[in-house]
N, C-alpha and C positions, 0 to 999 in steps of 0.2 A: 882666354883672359881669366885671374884669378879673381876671387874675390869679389863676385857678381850677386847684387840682388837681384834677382828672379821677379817678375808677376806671372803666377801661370793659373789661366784658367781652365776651370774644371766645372763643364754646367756655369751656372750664374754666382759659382764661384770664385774668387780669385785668391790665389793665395802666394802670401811673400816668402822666398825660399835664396839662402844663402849660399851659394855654389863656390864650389873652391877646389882648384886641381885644375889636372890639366884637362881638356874637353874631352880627350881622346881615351881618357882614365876608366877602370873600372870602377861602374859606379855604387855609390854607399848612398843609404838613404838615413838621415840622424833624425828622431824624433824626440822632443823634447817632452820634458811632464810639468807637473803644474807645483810652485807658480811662479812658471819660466819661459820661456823665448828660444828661439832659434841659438840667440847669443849665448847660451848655459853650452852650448859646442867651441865655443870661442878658441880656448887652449888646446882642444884635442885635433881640431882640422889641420893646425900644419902639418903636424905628425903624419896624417894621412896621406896629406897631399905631396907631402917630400917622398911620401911610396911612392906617390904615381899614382892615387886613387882620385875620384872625381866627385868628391862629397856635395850631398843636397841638404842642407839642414833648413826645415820647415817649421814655419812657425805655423802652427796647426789649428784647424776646427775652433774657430773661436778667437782666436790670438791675433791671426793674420784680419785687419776691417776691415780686409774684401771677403772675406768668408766668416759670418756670425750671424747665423739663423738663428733666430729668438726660441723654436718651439724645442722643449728639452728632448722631445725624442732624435733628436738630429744628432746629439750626440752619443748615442747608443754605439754598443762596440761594433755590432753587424755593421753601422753605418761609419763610426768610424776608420775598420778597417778596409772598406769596398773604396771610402773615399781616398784614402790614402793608395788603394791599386789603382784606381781613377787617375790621383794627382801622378802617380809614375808615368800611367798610359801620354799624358797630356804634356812629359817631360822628355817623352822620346828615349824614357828607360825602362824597357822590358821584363829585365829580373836586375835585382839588386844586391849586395850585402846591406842586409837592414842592422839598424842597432837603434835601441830605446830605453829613454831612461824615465823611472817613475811612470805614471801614466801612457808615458810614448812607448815606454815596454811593455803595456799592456796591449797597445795598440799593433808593436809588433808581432806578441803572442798569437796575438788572432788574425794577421794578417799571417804567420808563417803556418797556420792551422788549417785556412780557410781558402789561401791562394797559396798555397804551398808553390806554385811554379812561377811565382813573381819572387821568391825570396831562394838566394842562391846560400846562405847562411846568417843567422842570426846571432848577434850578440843582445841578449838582455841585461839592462845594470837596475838592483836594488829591487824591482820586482820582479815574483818571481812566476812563473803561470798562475794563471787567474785561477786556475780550479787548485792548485797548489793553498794558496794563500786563503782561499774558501774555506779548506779542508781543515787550515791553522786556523783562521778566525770561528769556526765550531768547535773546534775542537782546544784550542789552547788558551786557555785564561790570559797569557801574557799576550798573545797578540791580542786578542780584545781587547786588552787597555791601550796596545800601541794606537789602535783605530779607531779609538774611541773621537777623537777630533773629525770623526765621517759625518756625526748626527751633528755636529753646528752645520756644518756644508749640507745637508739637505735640509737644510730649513732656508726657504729661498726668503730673501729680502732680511732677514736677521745674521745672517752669516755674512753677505756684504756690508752691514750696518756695522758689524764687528771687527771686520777684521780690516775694512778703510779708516774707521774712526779714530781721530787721531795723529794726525800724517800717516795712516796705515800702520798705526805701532804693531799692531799683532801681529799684521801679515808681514812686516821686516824681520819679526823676530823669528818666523818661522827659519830662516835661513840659518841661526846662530853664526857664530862669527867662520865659516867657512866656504862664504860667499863672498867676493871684493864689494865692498861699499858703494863703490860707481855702477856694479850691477845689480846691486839691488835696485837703486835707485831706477836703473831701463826698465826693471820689470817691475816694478812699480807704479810706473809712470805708463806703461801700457796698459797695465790692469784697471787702473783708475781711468780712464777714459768711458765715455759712456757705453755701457752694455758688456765692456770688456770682464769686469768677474764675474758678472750674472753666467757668460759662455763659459767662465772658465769651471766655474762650480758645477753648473748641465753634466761637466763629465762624470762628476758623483750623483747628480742628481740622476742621472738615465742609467744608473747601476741596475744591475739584475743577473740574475742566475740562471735567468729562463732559458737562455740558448747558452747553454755549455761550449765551451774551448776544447775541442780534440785534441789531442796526443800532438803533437810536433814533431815531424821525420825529418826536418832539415836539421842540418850539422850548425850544433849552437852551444854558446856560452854563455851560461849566465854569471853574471858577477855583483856579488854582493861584499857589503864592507860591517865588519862588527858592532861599530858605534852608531849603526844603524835605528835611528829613534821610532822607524814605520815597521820596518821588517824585522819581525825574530827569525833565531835559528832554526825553528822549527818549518816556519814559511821557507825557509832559505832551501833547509834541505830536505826538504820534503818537493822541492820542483823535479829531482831528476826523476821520477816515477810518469811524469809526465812527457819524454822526451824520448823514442826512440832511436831520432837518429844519435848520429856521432855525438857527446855529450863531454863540454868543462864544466868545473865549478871550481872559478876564483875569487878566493875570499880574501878581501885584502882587510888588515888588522889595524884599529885605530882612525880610521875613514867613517864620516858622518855619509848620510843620505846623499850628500852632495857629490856625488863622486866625479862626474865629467868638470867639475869647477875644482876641488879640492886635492886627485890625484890624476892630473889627466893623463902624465906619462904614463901610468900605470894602466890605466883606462886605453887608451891608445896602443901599448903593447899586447893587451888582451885582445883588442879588433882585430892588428892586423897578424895576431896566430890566428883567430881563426878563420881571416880571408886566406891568408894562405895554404890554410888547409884544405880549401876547393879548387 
């Protein structure tokens, strides 16, 4: 059946998970980033699922109210990406095509690093390796301006104070107009719930460099868009150094951050080249 919300647990975790396709599909795992929902996959799953693919898009660490541990280290990427090979083991999907956007790319960075044999190819959108984007945030004046909105978000209790206040004006504006209005509002509306940005912020707040992201040998794509307000080019293309195996870089032109909401045909075309590439 198409179109299933999922509960699956993981540990004394529970987490709610969109499935779409046929059961029988080769399966995709869509990780969303912040500050969004499973739904920010919305437009690009038919695509998929008209292949024949069997997408799981998860609303993650935090998002999902059966899964929001209060203590900030829970959301560390070590733990981020063990949890996410967890939630696969507990979905009865073994290896996957992974794809992640914003944060959920970062998550699949280090899930294709670190369990390289649960990830049969990766698509990354908008970030681009963590140790990439490290290397640009030392080294390039322009990305530190772009990231510079990291230090309101580790300031815990002022950062939610700012960015609900309001009807949440700040944090609707983070979208710019390339998000539908009716979605912003879902992920609004789940972020304001009690506890919900506190977890969603942990994921900046448990930032660290201390355990580096290896080199990546699965066959992957990362895709990045020009009007990109987080990522410069230098982040952009400074990831393929990081990448052994098979290696795209699509760059699609006049595309904000928002790229799975704003181009998703485009976005969808990019997946399934490089599912079919395996």
């Amino acid at each position: 059946m198409a179109g299933e919300l999922l509960r699956v647990d993981v540990g004394d975790l529970t987490f709610d998970v969109r499935a779409d396709g046929p059961e029988d599909g080769r399966p995709v795992v869509l990780l969303h980033g912040f500050p969004e929902t499973s739904a920010s996959w919305a437009a690009v799953t038919p695509r998929l699922a008209e292949a024949g693919l069997r997408t799981y898009a998860v609303d993650q660490l935090g998002y999902s109210p059966g899964a929001r541990p209060q203590e900030v280290e829970a959301y560390a990427l070590t733990n981020l990406a063990q949890v996410t090979a967890d939630l696969m083991t507990a979905m009865e999907v073994p290896v996957a095509d992974v794809v992640g956007h914003d944060w959920g790319a970062n998550v699949a960075w280090a899930l294709a690093a670190w369990h390289p044999d649960r990830v049969r190819s990766l698509t990354a959108v908008s970030v681009p390796h963590p140790t990439a984007f490290t290397a640009a945030y030392r080294s390039d004046p322009e990305q530190k301006e772009r990231s510079a909105y990291i230090r309101l978000f580790w300031q815990a209790g002022k950062a939610e104070e700012v960015l609900l206040a309001d009807d949440a004006r700040r944090l609707r504006r983070m979208y710019g107009d390339a998000v539908d209005p009716e979605a912003i509002d879902e992920y609004v509306a789940v972020l304001s719930s009690p506890g919900a940005l506190t977890a969603a912020l942990n994921w900046y707040r448990a930032m660290s460099s201390a355990t580096p992201v290896e080199d990546v040998t699965v066959p992957t794509t990362y895709v990045w868009s020009d009007a990109d307000m987080a990522i410069g080019r230098i982040a952009a293309e400074g990831c393929a150094a990081y990448v052994t195996g098979d290696y795209r870089f699509v760059e699609l032109a006049g595309i904000s951050h928002w790229v799975p909401e704003q181009a998703p045909d485009r976005l969808a075309t990019a997946i399934l080249d490089r599912v079919a590439s395996t």
